[in-house]
KEKE-3310 file (N, C-alpha, C; in steps of 0.2 Angstrom, whole numbers, plus 5000, padded with zeros to 4 digits):
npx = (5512:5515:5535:5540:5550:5542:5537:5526:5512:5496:5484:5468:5455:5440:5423:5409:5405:5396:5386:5396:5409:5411:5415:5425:5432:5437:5442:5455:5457:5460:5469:5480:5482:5485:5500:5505:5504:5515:5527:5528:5528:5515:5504:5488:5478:5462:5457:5444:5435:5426:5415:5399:5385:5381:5397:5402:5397:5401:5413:5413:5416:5431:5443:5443:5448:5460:5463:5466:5455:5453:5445:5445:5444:5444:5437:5444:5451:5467:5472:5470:5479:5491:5492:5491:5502:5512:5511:5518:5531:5542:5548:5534:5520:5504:5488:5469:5455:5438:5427:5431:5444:5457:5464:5469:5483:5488:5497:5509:5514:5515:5524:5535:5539:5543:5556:5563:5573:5575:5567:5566:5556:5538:5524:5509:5496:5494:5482:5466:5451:5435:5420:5402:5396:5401:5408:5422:5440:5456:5473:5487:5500:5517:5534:5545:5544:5549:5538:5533:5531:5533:5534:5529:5516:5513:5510:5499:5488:5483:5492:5491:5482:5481:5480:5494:5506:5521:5538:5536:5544:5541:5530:5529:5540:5537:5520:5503:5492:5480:5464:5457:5442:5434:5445:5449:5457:5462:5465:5476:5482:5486:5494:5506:5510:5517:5526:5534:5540:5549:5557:5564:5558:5553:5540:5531:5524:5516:5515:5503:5490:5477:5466:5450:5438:5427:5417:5407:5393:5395:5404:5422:5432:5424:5417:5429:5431:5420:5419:5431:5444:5462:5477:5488:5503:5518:5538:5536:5528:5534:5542:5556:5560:5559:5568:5580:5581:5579:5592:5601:5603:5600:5589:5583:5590:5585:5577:5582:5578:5573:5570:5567:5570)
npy = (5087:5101:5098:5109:5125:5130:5147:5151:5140:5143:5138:5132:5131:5122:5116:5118:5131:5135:5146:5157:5152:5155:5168:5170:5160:5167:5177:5172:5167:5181:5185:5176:5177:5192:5192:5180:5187:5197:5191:5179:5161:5153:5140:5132:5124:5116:5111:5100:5095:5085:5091:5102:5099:5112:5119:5110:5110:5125:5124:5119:5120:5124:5118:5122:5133:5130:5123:5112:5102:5094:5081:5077:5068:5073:5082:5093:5108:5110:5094:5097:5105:5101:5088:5096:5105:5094:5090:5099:5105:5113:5133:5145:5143:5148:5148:5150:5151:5145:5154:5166:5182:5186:5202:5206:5210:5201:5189:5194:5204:5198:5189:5196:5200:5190:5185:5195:5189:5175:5160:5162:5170:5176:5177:5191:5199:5217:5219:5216:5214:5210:5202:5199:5193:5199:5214:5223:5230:5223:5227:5218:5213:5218:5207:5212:5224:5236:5240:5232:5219:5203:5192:5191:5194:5185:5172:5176:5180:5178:5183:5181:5174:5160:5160:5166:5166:5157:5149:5133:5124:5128:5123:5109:5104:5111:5105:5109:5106:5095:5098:5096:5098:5092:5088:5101:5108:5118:5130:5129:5137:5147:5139:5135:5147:5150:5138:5142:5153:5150:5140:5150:5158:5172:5185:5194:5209:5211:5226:5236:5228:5216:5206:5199:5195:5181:5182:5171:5162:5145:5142:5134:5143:5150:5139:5136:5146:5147:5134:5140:5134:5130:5132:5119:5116:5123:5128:5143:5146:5142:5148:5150:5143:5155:5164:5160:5162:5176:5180:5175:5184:5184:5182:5164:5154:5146:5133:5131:5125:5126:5121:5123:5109)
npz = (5005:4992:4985:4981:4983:4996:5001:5012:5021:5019:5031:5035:5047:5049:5056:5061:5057:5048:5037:5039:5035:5023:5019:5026:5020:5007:5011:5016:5002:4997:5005:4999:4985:4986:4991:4986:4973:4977:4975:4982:4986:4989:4997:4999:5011:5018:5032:5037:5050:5057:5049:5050:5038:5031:5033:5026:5014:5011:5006:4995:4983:4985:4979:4965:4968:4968:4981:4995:5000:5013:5024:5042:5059:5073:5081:5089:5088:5094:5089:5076:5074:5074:5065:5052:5053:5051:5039:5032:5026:5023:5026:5033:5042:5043:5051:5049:5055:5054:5056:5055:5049:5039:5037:5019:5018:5025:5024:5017:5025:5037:5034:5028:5042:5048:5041:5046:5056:5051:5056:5070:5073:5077:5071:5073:5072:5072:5076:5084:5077:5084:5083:5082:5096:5106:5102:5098:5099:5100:5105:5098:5108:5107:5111:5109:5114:5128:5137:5139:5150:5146:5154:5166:5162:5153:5163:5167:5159:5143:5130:5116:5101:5092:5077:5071:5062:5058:5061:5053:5061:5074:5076:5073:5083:5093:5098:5098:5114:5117:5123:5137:5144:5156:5164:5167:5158:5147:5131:5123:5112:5124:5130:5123:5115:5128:5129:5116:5118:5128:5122:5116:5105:5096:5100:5090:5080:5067:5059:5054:5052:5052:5060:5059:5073:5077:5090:5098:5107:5113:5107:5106:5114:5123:5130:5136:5142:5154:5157:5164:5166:5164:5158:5152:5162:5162:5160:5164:5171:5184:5196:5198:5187:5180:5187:5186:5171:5172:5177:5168:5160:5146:5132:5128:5117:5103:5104:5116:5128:5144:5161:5180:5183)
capx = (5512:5521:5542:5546:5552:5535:5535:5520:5507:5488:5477:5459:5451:5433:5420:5403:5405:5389:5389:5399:5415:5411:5417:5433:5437:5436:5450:5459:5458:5461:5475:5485:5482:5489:5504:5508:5507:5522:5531:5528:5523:5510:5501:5482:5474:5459:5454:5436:5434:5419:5410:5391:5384:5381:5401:5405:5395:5404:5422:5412:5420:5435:5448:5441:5453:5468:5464:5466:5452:5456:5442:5447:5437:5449:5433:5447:5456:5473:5475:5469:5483:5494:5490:5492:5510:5514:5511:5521:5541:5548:5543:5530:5512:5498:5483:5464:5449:5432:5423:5437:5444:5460:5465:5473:5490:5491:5503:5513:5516:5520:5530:5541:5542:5547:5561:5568:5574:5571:5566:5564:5549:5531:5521:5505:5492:5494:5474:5460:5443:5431:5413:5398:5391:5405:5412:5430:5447:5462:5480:5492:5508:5524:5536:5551:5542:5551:5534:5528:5533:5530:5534:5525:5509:5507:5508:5490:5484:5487:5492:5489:5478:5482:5481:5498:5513:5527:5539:5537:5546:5538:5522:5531:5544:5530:5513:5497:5489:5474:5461:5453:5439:5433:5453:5451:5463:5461:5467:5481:5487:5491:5501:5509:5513:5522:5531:5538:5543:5554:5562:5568:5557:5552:5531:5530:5520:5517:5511:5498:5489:5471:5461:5441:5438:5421:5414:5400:5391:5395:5414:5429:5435:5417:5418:5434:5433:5413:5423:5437:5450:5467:5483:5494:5509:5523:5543:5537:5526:5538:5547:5563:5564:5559:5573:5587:5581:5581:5599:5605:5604:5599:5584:5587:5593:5578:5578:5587:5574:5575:5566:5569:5572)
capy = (5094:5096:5097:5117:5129:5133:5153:5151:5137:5144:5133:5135:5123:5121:5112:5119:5137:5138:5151:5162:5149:5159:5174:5165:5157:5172:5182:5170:5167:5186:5184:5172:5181:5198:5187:5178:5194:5201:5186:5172:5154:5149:5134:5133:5118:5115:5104:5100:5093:5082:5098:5099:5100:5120:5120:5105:5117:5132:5123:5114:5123:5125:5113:5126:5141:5126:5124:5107:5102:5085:5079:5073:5066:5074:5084:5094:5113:5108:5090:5098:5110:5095:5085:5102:5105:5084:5089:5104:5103:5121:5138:5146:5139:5154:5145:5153:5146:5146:5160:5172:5182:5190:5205:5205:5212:5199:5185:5196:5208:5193:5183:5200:5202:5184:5186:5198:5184:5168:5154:5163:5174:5170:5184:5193:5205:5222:5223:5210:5217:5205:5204:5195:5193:5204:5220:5226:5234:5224:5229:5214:5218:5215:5204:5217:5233:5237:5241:5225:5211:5198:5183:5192:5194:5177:5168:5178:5180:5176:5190:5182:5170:5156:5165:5169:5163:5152:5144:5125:5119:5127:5119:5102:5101:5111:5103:5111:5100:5092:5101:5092:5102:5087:5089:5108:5109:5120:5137:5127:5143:5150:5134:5137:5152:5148:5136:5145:5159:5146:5137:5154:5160:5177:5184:5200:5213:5213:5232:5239:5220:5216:5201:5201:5187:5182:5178:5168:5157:5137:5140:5130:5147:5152:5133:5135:5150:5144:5129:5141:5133:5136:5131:5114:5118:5125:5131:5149:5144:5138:5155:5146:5144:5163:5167:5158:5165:5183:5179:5172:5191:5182:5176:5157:5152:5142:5122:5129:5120:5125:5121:5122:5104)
capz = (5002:4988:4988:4980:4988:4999:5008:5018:5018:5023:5032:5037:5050:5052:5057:5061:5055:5045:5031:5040:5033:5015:5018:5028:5016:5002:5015:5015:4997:4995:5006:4995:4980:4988:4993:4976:4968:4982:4973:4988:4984:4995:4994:5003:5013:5020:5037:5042:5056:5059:5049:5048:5032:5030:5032:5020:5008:5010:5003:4988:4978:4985:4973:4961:4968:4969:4988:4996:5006:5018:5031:5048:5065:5078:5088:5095:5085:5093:5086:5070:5072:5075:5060:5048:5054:5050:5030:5029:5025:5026:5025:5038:5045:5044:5052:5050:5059:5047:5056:5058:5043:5037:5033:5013:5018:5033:5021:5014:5031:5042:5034:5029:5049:5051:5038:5048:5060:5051:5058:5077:5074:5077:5068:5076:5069:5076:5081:5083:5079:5087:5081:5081:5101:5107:5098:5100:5096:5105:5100:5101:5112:5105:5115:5111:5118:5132:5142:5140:5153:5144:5156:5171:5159:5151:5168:5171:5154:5136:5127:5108:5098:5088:5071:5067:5055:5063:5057:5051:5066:5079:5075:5075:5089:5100:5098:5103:5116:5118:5126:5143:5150:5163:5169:5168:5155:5138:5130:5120:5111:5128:5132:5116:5117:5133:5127:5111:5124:5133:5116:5112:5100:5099:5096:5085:5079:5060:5058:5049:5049:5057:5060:5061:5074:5078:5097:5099:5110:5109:5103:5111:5118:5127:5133:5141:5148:5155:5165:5172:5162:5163:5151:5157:5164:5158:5165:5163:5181:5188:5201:5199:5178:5179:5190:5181:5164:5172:5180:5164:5156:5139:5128:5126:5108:5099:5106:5121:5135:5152:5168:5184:5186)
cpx = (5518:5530:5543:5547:5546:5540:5531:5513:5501:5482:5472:5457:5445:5428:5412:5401:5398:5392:5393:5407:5415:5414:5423:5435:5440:5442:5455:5463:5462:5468:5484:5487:5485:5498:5507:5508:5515:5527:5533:5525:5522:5507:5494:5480:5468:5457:5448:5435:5429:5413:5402:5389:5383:5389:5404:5404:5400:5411:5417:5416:5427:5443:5448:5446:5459:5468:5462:5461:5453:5448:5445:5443:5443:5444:5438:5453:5466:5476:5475:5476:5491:5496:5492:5498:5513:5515:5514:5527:5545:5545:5538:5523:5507:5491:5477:5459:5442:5427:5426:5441:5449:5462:5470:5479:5492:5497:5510:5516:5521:5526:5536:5543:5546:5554:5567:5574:5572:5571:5567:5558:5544:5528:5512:5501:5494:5487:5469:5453:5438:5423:5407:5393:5393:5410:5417:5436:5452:5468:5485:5498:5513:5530:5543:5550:5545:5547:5532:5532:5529:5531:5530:5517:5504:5507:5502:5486:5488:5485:5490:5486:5484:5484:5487:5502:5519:5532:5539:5538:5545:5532:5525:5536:5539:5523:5509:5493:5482:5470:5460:5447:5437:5438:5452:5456:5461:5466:5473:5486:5489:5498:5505:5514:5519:5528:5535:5542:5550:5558:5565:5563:5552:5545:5533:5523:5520:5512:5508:5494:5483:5469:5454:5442:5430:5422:5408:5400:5392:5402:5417:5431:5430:5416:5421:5432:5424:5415:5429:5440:5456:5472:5487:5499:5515:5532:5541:5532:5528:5544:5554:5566:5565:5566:5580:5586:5582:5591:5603:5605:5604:5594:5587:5585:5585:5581:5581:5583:5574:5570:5570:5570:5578)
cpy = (5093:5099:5105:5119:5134:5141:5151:5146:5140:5139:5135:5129:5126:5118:5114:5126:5139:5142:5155:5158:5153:5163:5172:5164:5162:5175:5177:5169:5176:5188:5183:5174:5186:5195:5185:5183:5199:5196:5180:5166:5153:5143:5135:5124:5120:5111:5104:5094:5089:5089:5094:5100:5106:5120:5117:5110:5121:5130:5118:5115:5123:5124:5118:5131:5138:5126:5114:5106:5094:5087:5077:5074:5068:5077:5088:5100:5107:5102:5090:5102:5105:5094:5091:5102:5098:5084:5093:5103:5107:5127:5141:5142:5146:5150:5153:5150:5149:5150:5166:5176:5187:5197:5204:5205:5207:5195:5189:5201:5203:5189:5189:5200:5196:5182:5190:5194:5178:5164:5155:5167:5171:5177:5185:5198:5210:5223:5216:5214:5211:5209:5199:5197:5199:5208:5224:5226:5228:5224:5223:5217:5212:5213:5210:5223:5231:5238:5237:5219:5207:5190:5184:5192:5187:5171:5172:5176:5179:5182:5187:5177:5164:5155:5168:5164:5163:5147:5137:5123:5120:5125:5110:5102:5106:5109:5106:5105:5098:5096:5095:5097:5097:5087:5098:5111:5112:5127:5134:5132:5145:5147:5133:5141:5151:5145:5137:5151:5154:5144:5144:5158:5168:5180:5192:5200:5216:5221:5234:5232:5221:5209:5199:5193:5187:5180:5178:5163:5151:5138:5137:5135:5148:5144:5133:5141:5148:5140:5132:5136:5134:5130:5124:5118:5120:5127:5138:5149:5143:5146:5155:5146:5154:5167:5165:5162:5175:5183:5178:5180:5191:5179:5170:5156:5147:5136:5123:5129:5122:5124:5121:5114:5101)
cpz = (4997:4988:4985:4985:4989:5002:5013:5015:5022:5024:5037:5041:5052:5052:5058:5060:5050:5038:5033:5038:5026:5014:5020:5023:5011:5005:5014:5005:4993:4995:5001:4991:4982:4988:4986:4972:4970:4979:4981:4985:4991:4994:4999:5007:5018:5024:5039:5044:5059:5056:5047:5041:5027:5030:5026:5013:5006:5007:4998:4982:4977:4979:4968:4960:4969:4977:4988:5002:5008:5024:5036:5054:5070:5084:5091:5091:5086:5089:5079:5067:5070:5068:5052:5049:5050:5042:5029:5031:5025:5025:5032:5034:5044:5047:5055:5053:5054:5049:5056:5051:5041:5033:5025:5015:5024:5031:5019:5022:5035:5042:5029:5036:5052:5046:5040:5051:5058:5056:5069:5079:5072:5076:5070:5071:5073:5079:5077:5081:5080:5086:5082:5092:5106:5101:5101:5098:5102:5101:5106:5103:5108:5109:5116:5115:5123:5139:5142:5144:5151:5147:5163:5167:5158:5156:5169:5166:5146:5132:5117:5109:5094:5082:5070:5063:5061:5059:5058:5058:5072:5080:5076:5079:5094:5099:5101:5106:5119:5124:5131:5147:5155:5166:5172:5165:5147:5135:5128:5116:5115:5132:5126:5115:5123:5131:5122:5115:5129:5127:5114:5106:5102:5095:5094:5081:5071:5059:5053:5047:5054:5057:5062:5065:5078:5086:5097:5104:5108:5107:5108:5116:5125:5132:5139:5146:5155:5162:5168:5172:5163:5158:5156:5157:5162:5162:5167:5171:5184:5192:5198:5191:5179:5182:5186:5175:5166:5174:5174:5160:5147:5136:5127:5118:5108:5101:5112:5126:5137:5157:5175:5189:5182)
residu = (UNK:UNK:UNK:UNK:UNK:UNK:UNK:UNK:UNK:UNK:UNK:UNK:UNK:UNK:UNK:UNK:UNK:UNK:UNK:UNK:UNK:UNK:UNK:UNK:UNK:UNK:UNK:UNK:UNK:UNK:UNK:UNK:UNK:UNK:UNK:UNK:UNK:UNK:UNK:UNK:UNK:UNK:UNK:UNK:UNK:UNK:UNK:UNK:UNK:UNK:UNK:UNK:UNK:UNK:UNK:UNK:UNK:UNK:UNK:UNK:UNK:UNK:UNK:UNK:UNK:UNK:UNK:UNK:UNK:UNK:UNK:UNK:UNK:UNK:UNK:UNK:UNK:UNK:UNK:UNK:UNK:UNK:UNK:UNK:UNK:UNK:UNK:UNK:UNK:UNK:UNK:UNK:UNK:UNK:UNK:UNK:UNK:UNK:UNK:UNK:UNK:UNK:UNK:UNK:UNK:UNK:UNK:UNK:UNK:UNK:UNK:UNK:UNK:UNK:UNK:UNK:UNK:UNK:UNK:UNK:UNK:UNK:UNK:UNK:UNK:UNK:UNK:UNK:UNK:UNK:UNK:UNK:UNK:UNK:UNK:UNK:UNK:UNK:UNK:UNK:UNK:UNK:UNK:UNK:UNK:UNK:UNK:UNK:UNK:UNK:UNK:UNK:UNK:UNK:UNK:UNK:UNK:UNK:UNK:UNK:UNK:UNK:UNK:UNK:UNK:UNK:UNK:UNK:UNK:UNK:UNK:UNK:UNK:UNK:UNK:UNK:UNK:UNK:UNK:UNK:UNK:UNK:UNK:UNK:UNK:UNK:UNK:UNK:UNK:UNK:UNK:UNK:UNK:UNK:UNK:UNK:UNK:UNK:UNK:UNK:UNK:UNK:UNK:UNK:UNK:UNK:UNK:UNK:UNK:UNK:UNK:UNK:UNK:UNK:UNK:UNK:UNK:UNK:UNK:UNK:UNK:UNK:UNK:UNK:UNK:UNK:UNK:UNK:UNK:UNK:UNK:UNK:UNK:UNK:UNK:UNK:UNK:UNK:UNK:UNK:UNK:UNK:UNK:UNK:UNK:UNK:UNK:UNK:UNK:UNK:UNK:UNK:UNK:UNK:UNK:UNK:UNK:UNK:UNK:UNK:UNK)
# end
């Protein structure tokens, strides 16, 4: 990637997304251009995945709007997510997935909120609208609301997606990891999420922000949840981390570890 002074890099991963990658990619394009008008530099990439040929199509063009498109044989979102992280040098991460599709104001919203706090905030939409086999409203929780337990929650269930903006370095000293459904291991954003909750780092609500996200049949997520799936393991499982982090009367500083062992 190249060496200025990046704001926010936007990356797009997909693989068998069909035509529905066209309009993805257009929001995100819509995105950037909203963004570089607020005076941000952005820069764009493109990952595809082992895509089918319906999706290879739909970024032909792409080079055209100054987008970098790269191939790779990973078979697997999280080591896509990996490998995307590995190319960027400073600045936030925004990753989009090629059925799913930003609102315009998301670049410019999120990476105001994570400025509030550099380089601790991991920035969220306010509201998902979910379309395609299932349709529906859910409104992201914000980690500071005071109504929200968020270390009794994300031991049951994952309160965000994958879809937000992070800084740089939570994407490289936390890696998303490898799915396994024959172990019974998947949902890598929620062990993600965990473990950004443990480094310190804190999940926010960039307001007035939306994301269209499809669900359909055959996805990674429909997969995991199919096999009753759960997240590997984390300290936030563990009674014991929870207790000392409640005793310690403090969010822990970014990089500061803890487990109960």
């Amino acid at each position: 990637m190249t060496e200025q002074a990046v704001d926010v890099t936007a990356i797009m991963l997909a693989h068998a997304e069909g035509p529905m990658a066209g309009p993805a990619f257009h929001s995100l394009l819509d995105a950037v251009a909203h963004a570089r008008e607020a005076g941000l530099i952005v820069e764009t990439l493109v990952l595809l995945d082992n895509p089918d040929a319906a999706t290879a199509e739909a970024f032909g063009a792409a080079e055209r709007y100054g987008v970098r498109v790269e191939q790779v044989s990973y078979g697997d979102h999280p080591l896509v997510r990996n490998h995307a992280a590995a190319q960027v040098s400073r600045g936030y991460i925004a990753f989009l997935d090629g059925d799913d599709l930003w609102g315009e104001n998301w670049l410019v919203e999120a990476h105001r909120l994570c400025e509030t706090d550099p380089g601790r905030v991991i920035a969220h939409p306010e509201v998902n609208w979910y379309f395609d086999q299932s349709t529906y409203l859910y409104f992201l929780p914000d980690q500071t609301d005071p109504e929200f337990d968020v270390y009794s929650y994300i031991r049951v269930a994952n309160p965000w997606d994958a879809l937000c903006m992070a800084p740089v370095a939570a994407y490289q000293d936390i890696a998303h990891i490898k799915r396994s459904l024959a172990e019974g291991f998947a949902f890598d954003d929620w062990h993600w999420n965990m473990e950004t909750l443990v480094a310190g780092y804190v999940h926010r609500v960039a307001p007035d922000t939306i994301h269209f996200k499809r669900r359909r049949a055959g996805s990674q997520f429909a997969a995991a949840s199919a096999n009753k799936s759960l997240p590997r393991a984390t300290p936030i499982m563990d009674y014991e981390w929870l207790r000392q982090h409640e005793d310690s009367g403090r969010p822990h500083a970014v990089g500061d570890v803890r487990s109960a062992d």
